[in-house]
C-alpha positions as CSV (number, residue, x, y, z in Angstrom):
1,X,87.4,36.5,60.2
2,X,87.5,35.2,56.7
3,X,83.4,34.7,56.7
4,X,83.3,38.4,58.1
5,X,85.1,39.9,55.4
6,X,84.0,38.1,52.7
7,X,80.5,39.0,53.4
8,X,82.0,42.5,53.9
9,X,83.3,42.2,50.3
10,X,79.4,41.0,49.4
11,X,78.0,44.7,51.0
12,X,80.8,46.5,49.0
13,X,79.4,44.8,45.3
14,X,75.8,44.9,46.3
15,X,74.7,47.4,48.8
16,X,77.4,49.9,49.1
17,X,76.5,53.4,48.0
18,X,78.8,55.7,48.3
19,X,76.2,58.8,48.4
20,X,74.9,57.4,51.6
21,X,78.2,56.9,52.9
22,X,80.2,60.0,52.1
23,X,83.1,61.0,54.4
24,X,82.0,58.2,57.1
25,X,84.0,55.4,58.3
26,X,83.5,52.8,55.3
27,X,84.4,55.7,52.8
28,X,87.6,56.7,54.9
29,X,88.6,52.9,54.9
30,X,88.6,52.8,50.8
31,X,89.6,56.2,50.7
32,X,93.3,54.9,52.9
33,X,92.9,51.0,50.9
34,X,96.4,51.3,49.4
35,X,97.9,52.3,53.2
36,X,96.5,49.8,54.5
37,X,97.3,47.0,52.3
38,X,100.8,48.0,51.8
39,X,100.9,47.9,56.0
40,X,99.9,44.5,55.8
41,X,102.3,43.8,53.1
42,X,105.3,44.9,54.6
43,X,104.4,43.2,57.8
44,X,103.9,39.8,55.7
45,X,106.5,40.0,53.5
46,X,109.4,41.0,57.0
47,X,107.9,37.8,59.1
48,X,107.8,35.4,56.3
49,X,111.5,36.2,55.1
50,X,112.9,36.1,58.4
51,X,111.1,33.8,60.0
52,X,111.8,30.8,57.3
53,X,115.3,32.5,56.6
54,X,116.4,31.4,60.3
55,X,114.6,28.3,59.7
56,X,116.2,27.5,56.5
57,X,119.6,28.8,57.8
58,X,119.1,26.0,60.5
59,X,118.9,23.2,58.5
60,X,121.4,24.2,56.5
61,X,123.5,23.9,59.7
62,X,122.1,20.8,60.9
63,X,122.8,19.0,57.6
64,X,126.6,20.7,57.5
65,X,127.0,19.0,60.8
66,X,127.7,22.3,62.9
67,X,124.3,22.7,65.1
68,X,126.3,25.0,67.3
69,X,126.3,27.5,64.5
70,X,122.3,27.7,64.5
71,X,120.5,31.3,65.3
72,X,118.6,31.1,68.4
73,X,117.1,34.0,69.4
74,X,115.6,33.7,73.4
75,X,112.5,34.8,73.8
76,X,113.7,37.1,77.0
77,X,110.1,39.4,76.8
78,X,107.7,36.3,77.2
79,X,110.8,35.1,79.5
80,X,110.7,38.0,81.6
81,X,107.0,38.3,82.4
82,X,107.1,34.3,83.1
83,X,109.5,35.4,84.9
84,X,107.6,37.8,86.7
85,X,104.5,35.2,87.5
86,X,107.3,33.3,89.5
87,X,109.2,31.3,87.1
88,X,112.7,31.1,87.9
89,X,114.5,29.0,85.9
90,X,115.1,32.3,83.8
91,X,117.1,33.8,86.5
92,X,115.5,37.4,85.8
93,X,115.6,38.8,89.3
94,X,112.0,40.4,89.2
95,X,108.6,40.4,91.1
96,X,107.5,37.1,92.1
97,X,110.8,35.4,91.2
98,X,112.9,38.3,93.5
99,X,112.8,36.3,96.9
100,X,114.1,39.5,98.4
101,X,111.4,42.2,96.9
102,X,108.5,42.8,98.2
103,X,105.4,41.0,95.5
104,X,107.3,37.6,97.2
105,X,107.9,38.3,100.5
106,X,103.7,39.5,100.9
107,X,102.8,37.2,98.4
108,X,102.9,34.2,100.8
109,X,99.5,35.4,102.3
110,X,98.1,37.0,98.7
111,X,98.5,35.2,96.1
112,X,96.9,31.3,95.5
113,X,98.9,28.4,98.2
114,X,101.1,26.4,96.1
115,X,101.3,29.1,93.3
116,X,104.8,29.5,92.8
117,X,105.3,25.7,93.1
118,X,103.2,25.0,90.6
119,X,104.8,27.5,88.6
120,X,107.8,26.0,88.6
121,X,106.9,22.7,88.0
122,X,107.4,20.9,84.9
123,X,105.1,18.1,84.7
124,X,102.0,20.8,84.2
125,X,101.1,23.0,81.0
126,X,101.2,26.6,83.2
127,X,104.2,28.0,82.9
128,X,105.7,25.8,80.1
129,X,109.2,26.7,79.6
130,X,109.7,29.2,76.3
131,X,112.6,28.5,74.1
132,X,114.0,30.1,70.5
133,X,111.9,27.0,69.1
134,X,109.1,28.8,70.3
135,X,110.1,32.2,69.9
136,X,110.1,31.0,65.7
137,X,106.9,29.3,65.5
138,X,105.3,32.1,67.3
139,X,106.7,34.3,64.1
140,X,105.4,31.7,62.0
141,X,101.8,31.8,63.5
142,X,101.9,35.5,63.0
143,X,103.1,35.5,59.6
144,X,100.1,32.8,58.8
145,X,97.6,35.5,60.1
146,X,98.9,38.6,59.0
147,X,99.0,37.0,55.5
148,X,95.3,36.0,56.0
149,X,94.4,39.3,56.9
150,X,96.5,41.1,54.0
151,X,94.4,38.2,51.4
152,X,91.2,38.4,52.8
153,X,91.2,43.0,53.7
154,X,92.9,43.6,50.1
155,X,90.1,41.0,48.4
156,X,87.1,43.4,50.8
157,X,88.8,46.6,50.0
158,X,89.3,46.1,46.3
159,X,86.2,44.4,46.0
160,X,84.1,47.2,43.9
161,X,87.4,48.0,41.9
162,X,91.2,48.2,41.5
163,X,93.4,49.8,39.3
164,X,93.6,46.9,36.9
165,X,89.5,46.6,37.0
166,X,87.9,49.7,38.1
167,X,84.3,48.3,37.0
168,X,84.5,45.3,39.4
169,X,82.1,46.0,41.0
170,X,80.2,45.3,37.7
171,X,80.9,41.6,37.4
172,X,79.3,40.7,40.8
173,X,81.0,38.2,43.6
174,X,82.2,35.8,41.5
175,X,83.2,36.0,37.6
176,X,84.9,34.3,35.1
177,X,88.8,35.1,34.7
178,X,90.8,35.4,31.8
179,X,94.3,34.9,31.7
180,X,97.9,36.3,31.1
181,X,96.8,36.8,27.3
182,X,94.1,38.5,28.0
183,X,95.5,41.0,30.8
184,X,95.3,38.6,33.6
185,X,92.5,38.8,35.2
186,X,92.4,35.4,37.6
187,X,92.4,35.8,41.4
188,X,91.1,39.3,41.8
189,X,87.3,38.7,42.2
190,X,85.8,38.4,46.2
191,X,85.8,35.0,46.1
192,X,88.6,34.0,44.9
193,X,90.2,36.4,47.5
194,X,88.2,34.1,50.0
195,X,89.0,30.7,48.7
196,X,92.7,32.1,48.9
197,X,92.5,33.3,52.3
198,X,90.9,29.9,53.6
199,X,94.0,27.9,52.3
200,X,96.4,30.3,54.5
201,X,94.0,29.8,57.3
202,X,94.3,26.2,57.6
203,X,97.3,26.8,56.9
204,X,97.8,28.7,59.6
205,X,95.1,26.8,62.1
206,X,97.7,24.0,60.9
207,X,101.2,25.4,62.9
208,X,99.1,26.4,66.1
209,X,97.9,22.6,66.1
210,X,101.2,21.3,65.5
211,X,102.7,23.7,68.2
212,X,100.8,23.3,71.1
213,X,100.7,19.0,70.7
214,X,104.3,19.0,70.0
215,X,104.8,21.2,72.9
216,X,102.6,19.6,75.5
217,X,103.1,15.7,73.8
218,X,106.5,15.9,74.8
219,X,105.4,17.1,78.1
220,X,103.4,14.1,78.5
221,X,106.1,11.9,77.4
222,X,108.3,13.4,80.0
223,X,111.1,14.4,77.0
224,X,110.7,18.4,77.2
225,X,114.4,19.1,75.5
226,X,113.3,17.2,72.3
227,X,110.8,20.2,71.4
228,X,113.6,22.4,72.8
229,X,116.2,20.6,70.4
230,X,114.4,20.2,67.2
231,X,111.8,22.6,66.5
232,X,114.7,25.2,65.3
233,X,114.8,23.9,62.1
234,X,112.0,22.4,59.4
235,X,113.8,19.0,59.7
236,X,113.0,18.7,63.2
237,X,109.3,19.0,62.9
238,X,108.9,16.7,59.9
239,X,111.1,14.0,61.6
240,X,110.7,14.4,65.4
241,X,107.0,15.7,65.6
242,X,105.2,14.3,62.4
243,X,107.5,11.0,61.5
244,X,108.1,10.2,64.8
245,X,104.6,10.7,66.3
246,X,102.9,8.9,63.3
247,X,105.1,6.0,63.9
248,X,101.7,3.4,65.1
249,X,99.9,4.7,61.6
250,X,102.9,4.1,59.5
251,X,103.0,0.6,60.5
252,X,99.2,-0.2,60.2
253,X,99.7,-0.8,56.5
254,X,101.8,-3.9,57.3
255,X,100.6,-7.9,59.0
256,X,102.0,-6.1,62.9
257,X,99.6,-3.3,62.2
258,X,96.3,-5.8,62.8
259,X,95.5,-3.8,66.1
260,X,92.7,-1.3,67.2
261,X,94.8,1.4,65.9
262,X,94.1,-0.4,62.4
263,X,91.1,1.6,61.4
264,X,92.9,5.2,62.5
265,X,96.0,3.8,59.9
266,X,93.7,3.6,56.8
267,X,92.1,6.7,57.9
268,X,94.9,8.1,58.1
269,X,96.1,7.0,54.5
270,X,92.5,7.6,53.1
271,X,92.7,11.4,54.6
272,X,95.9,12.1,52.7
273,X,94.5,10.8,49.8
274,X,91.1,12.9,49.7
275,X,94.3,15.9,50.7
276,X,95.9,14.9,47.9
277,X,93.2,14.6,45.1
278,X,92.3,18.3,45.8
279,X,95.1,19.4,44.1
280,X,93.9,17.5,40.7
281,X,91.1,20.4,41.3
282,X,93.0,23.4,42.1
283,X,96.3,23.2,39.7
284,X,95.0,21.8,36.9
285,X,92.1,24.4,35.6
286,X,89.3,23.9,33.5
287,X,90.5,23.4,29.7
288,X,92.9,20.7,30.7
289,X,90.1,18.3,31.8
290,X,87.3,19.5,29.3
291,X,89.8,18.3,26.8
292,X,90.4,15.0,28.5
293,X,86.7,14.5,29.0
294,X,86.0,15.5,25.3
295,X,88.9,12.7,24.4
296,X,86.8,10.5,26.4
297,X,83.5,10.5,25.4
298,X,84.8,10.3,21.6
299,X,86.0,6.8,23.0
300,X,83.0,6.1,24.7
301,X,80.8,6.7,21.7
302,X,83.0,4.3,19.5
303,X,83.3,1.4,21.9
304,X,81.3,-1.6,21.3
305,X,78.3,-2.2,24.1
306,X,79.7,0.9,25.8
307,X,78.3,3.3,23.7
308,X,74.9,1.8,24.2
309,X,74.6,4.1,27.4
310,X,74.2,7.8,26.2
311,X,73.8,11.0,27.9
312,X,71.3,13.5,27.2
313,X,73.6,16.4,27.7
314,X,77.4,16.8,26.6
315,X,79.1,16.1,29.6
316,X,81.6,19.2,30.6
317,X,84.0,20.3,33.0
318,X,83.7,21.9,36.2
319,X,83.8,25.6,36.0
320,X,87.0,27.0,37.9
321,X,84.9,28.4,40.7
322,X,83.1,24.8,41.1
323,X,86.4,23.2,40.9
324,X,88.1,25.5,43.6
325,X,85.0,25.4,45.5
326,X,85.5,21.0,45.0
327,X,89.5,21.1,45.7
328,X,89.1,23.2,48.9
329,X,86.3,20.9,50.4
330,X,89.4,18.2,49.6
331,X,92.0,20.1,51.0
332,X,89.6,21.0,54.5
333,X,88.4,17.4,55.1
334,X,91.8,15.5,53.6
335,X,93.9,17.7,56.5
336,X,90.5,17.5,59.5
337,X,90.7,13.2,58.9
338,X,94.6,12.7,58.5
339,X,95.3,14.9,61.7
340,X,92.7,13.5,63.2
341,X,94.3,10.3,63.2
342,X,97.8,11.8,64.1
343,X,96.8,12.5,67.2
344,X,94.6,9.6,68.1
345,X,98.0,7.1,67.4
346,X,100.6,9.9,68.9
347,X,99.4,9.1,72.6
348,X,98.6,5.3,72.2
349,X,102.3,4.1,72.9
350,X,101.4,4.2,76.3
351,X,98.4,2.1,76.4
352,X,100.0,-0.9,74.4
C-alpha cells in the first residue's frame, strides 16, 4: 500500500493533467481531498486516544496495586460468531454451540467429523480463545493502519499542492525544506510523506508480530492466561512478552551464555545497535553534522602525519533526504535482525 501510493503521488507531479482528466474519478478524488483526510483523521485520532488511554489507565492501575479496577472491555462480537462456529466456552446459546437448534443437531452428518472438538480444544491455534487483551491490540493494529493510510493518502492527495504550497507540484518528488523561520516547509513533499508512512508501517507490521507470537507462544508453552492476564496494559507486554521471552539472549552476554544460542545473543545486541544508530540520522538533521564534520577536518588538516592524507573534495554532510533515506534502512534492518533473534531464543527453552 505504501509503494502504491507513493507511485500514485509520482503520477500526480509528473503525468497528471487535469484537462485529460476533467470530472473523472481521479479529479473527483482531489476535488473531495479535504473529506477524505479529515475521515481518516478523525478515525486516527478516536483509536489512538482510546486505545492507549485504556492502556495507560491500566498500568496506572497495575502500579497502584488495584488490578481489579482495570477496563476490560469483552470482545462479545468476535465472541459471538466464535461462538457460532461451535465454541462454547462463551456460553452464547447460538448455532453450532445451541445443542438443542437445529445447525447442531444436522450438523453431525454436515459439517467436518471432529469439528466441534477441535473447536473447542485448546492445545490448537483455530478457535483461540479472544479476550479484552485482544479486543485492545486489535484497536491498536487498526490505529497503526489507519494512520498509515491517513500519512501515505494525505502525502498522494496533496502531492501537486496544498494550501500552504499550492505550486508543489513545481518542486518535483522530493525538494529541499526550509524550516519554522522560513514558513515551515519540512515533511510536506511525496517522499517525505512516504518515509513517514513506512515508520508507522513497521510500526504497525511490529504489533501484529508481537500479537500473534505472544498469543500462540503461550499456547505452545501451555500458559494461555498469561496473555489473558498481561496484555491489558503496556507493562505486561514489555515484561511478560519481550523481557520474559528474550530471557536466553539477555544472558548470552555473560561466561553461561557460551551455547548455540550465542551467535543469535550478539545478533541480537548488534540488531539493536544498527536500530539504534538510525536515529543519529533521522533527529539530528543536516547542519548539526556539517558543522561537526567541518570542526573535524579543521583538526585533520592541523595534525601532524594526519594531514598528510587529503581529499580532493570538501567532505560534507548527507542531504536530509539521503540521511532519512540512510536512518530508515537502520531502523528496517535494526528491527528485521533483533526480532529475528527474539524469536529464534523465545522457543529454545524447550530444547535445552
Amino acid at each position: 500500500m505504501t509503494g502504491a501510493f507513493a507511485h500514485g503521488a509520482i503520477f500526480f507531479i509528473r503525468d497528471y493533467n487535469p484537462e485529460q482528466n476533467e470530472d473523472n474519478v481521479l479529479a473527483r478524488m482531489l476535488d473531495h481531498k479535504e473529506a477524505i483526510i479529515s475521515y481518516l483523521s478523525w478515525a486516527s485520532l478516536f483509536l489512538g486516544f482510546h486505545t492507549l488511554g485504556l492502556y495507560v489507565h491500566n498500568d496506572v492501575m497495575l502500579s497502584f496495586g488495584t488490578p481489579e479496577k482495570q477496563i476490560l472491555i469483552e470482545p462479545i462480537f468476535a465472541q459471538w460468531i466464535q461462538s457460532a462456529h461451535g465454541k462454547t466456552s462463551y456460553g452464547f446459546d447460538v448455532l453450532l454451540s445451541s445443542t438443542s437448534g437445529p445447525a447442531f443437531n444436522a450438523g453431525r452428518s454436515i459439517w467436518l467429523p471432529g469439528w466441534l472438538n477441535v473447536a473447542n480444544e485448546n492445545s490448537n491455534s483455530l478457535f483461540l480463545t479472544v479476550c479484552p487483551g485482544d479486543f485492545l491490540v486489535h484497536h491498536a493494529i487498526a490505529l497503526g493502519l489507519h494512520t498509515t493510510t491517513l500519512i501515505i493518502v494525505k502525502g498522494a492527495l496533496d502531492a501537486r499542492g496544498s494550501k500552504l504550497m499550492p505550486d508543489k507540484k513545481d518542486f518535483d518528488y522530493s525538494f529541499p525544506c526550509d524550516g519554522p523561520g522560513q514558513g515551515g516547509t519540512c515533511d510536506i513533499s511525496a517522499w517525505d510523506v512516504f518515509y513517514l508512512a513506512v515508520f508507522w508501517m513497521l510500526n504497525t507490521i511490529g504489533w501484529v508480530t508481537f500479537y500473534w507470537h505472544w498469543k500462540h507462544i503461550t499456547l505452545w508453552q501451555g500458559n494461555v492466561s498469561q496473555f489473558n492476564e498481561s496484555s491489558t496494559y503496556l507493562m505486561g507486554w514489555l515484561r511478560d512478552y519481550l523481557w520474559l521471552n528474550s530471557s536466553q539472549l539477555i544472558n548470552g552476554y555473560n561466561p553461561f551464555g557460551m551455547n548455540s544460542l550465542s551467535v543469535w545473543a550478539w545478533m541480537f545486541l548488534f540488531g539493536h545497535l544498527v536500530w539504534a544508530t538510525g536515529f543519529m540520522f533521522l533527529i539530528s538533521w543536516r547542519g548539526y553534522w556539517q558543522e561537526l564534520i567541518e570542526t573535524l577536518a579543521w583538526a585533520h588538516e592541523r595534525t601532524p602525519l594526519a594531514n598528510l592524507i587529503h581529499w580532493r573534495d570538501k567532505p560534507v554532510a548527507l542531504s536530509i533526504v539521503q540521511a532519512r533515506l540512510v536512518g530508515l534502512a537502520h531502523f528496517s534492518v535494526g528491527y528485521i535482525f533483533t526480532y529475528a533473534a527474539f524469536l529464534i531464543a523465545s522457543t529454545s527453552g524447550k530444547f535445552g
